[in-house]
C-alpha positions as CSV (number, residue, x, y, z in Angstrom):
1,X,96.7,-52.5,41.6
2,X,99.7,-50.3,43.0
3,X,100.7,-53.4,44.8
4,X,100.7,-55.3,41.6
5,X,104.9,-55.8,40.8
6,X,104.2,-55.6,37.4
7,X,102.1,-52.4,37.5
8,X,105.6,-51.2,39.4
9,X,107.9,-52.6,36.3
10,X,105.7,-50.0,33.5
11,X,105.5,-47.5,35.8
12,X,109.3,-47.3,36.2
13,X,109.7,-47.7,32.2
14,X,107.8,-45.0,31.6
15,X,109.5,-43.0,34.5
16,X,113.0,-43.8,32.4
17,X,111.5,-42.5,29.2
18,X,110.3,-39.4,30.7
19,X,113.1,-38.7,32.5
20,X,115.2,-39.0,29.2
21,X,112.8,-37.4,26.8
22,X,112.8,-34.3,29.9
23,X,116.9,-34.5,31.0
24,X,116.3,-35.5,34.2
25,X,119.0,-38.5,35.7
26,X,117.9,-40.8,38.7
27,X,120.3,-42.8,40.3
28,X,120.4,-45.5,37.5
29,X,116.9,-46.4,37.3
30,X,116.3,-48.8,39.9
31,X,118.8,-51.3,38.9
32,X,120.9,-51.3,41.8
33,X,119.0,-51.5,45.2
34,X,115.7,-52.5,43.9
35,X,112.7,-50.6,43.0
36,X,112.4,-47.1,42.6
37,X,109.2,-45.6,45.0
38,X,110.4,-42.3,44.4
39,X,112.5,-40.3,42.3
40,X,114.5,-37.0,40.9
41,X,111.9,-36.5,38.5
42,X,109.6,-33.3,39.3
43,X,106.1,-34.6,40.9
44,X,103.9,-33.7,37.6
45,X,105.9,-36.5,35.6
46,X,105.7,-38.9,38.4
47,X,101.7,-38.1,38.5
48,X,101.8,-38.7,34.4
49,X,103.7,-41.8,34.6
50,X,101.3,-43.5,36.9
51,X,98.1,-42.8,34.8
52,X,100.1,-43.8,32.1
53,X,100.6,-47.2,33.9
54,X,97.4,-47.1,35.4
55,X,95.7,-47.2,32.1
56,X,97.9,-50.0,30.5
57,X,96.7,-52.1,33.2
58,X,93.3,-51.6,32.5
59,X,92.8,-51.7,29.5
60,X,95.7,-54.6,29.0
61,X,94.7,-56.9,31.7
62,X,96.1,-59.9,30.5
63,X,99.2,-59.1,29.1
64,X,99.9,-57.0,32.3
65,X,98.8,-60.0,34.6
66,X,101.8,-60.6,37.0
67,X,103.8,-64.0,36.7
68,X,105.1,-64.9,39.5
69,X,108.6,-65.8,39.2
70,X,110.1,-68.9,40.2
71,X,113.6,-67.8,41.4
72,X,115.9,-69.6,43.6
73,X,119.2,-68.4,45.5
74,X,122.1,-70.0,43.9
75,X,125.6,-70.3,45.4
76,X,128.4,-69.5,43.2
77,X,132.0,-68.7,42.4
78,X,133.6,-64.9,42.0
79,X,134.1,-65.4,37.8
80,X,130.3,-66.8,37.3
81,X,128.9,-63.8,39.7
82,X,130.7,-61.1,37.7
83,X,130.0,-62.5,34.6
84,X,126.6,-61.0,35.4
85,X,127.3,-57.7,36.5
86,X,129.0,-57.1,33.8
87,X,125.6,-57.3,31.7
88,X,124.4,-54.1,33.8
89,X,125.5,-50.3,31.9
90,X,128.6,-49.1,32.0
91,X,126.9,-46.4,34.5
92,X,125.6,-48.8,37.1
93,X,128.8,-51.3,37.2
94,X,130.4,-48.4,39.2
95,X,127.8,-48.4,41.8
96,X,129.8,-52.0,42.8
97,X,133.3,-52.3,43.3
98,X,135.4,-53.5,40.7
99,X,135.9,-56.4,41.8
100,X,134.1,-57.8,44.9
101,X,135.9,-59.7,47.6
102,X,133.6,-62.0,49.2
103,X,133.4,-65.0,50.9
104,X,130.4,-66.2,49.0
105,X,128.9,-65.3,45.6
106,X,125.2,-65.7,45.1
107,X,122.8,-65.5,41.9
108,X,119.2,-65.0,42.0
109,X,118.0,-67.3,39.5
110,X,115.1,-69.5,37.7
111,X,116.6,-73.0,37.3
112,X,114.1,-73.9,35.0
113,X,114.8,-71.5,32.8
114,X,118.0,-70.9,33.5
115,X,117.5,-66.9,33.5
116,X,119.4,-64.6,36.0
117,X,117.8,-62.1,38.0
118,X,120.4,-60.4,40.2
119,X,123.4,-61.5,42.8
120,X,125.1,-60.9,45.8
121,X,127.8,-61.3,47.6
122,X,128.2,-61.9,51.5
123,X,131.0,-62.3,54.3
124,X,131.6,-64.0,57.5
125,X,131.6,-60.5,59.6
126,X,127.8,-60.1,58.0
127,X,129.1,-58.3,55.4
128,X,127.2,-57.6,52.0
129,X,128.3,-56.8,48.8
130,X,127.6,-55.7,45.8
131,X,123.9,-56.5,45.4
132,X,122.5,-56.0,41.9
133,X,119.2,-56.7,40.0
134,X,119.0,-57.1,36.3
135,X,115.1,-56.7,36.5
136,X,113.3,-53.7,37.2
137,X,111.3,-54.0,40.5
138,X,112.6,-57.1,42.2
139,X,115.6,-54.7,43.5
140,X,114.1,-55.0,47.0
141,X,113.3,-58.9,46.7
142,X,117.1,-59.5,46.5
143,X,118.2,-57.2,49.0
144,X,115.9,-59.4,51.3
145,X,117.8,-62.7,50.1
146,X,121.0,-60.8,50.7
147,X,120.4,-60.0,54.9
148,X,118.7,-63.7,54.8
149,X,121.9,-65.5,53.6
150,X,124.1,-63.1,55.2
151,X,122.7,-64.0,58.4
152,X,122.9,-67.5,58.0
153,X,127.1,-67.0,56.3
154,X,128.0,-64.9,59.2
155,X,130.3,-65.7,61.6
156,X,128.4,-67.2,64.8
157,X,130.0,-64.8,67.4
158,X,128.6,-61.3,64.8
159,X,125.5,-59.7,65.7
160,X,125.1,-57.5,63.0
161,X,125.0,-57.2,59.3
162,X,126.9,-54.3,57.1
163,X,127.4,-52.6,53.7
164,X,128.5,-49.6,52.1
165,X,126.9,-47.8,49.7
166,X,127.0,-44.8,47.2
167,X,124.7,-41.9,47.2
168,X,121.2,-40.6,49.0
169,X,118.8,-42.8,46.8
170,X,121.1,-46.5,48.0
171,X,121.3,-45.0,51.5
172,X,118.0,-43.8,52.1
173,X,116.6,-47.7,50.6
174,X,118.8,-49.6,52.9
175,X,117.5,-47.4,55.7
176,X,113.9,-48.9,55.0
177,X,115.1,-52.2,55.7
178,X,116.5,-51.0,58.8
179,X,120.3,-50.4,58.3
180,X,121.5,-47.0,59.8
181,X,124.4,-45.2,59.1
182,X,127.7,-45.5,61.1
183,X,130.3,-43.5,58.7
184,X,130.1,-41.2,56.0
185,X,132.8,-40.5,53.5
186,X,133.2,-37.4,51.2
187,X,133.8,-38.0,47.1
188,X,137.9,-37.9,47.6
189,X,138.6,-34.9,45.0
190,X,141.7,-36.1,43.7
191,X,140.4,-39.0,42.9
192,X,138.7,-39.5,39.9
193,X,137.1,-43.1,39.5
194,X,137.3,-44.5,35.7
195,X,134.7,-44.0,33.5
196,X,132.1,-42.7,36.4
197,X,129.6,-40.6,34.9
198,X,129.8,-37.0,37.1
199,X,127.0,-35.0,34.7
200,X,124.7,-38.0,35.6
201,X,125.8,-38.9,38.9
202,X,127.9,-35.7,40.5
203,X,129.8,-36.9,43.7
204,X,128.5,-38.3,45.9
205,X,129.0,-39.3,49.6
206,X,130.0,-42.9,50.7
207,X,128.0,-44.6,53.2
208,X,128.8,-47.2,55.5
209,X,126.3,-48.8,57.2
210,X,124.9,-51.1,60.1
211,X,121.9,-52.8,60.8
212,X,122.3,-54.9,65.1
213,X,120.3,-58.7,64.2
């Protein structure tokens, strides 16, 4: 059941509701960077939010049967892809730079239905940028379709893919899919960026990171 996508997407909705109801912040809820497999939150809520999901699976089969979704990777231009992240919080839209310079924009999308799910952005030195998911728990499916297309849009003669990121939680899941760090970067004091939420968030370090293909 655990493996169940769906059983992943209540588990984390209850984990945000706890973790609100309790005070406790996470690194925006999974949004950015795909799904959450651990958290701030003390163990004892974890442990309550997966009976919690564990039960609504049961006794809910059908409604909590997984759909698979029928998404495609959609090339696109710098106005359409930000037109997107600009649906996620306030909060999150910091995780990404204001404005991402890219050679090519991406969208995660169901053609059918015409409903995004997240984006990307890549450039010819095997750069990405400023992945984001607007569904909880397909985080890490998009990160996946971001080193695919990077690795085709690279340049020929690079033999490696990059990214920077913000914070433990983003570093630590780009580590899983093999990305170490090069570079780390303090919060610059005297710099305060707009808007960015420190009770929530702190500040954090910057990583920059490298993964050899």
């Amino acid at each position: 059941m655990m493996n169940n996508a769906k059983y992943w997407r209540i588990y984390y909705k209850i984990q945000g509701m706890l973790s609100e109801e309790f005070g406790y912040a996470y690194h925006g809820k999974g949004h950015i960077g795909g799904v959450r497999e651990q958290s701030s939150l003390p163990e004892e809520l974890n442990i309550e939010a997966q009976k919690i999901a564990t039960y609504i699976m049961n006794t809910h089969p059908k409604e909590a049967q997984e759909v698979k979704l029928n998404w495609s990777i959609v090339n696109t231009d710098s106005e359409a892809y930000n037109t997107y992240v600009n649906e996620l919080s306030d909060d999150l839209r910091k995780f990404i730079d204001k404005y991402v310079d890219a050679k090519n924009y991406y969208l995660i999308m169901n053609l059918s239905e015409e409903e995004i799910y997240g984006g990307f952005a890549t450039n010819m030195s095997g750069e990405i940028k400023g992945v984001f998911s607007l569904v909880n728990g397909l985080g890490k499916e998009i990160i996946k379709s971001a080193m695919e297309m990077a690795t085709l849009d690279k340049h020929p003669n690079i033999h490696s893919l990059k990214l920077s990121c913000i914070g433990e939680y983003l570093k630590d899941l780009y580590q899983e899919f093999g990305f170490k760090v090069v570079a780390r970067m303090n919060w610059d004091e005297d710099q305060n960026i707009e808007d960015w939420n420190y009770n929530k968030f702190g500040r954090p370090d910057i990583y920059y990171m490298k993964k050899e293909i």
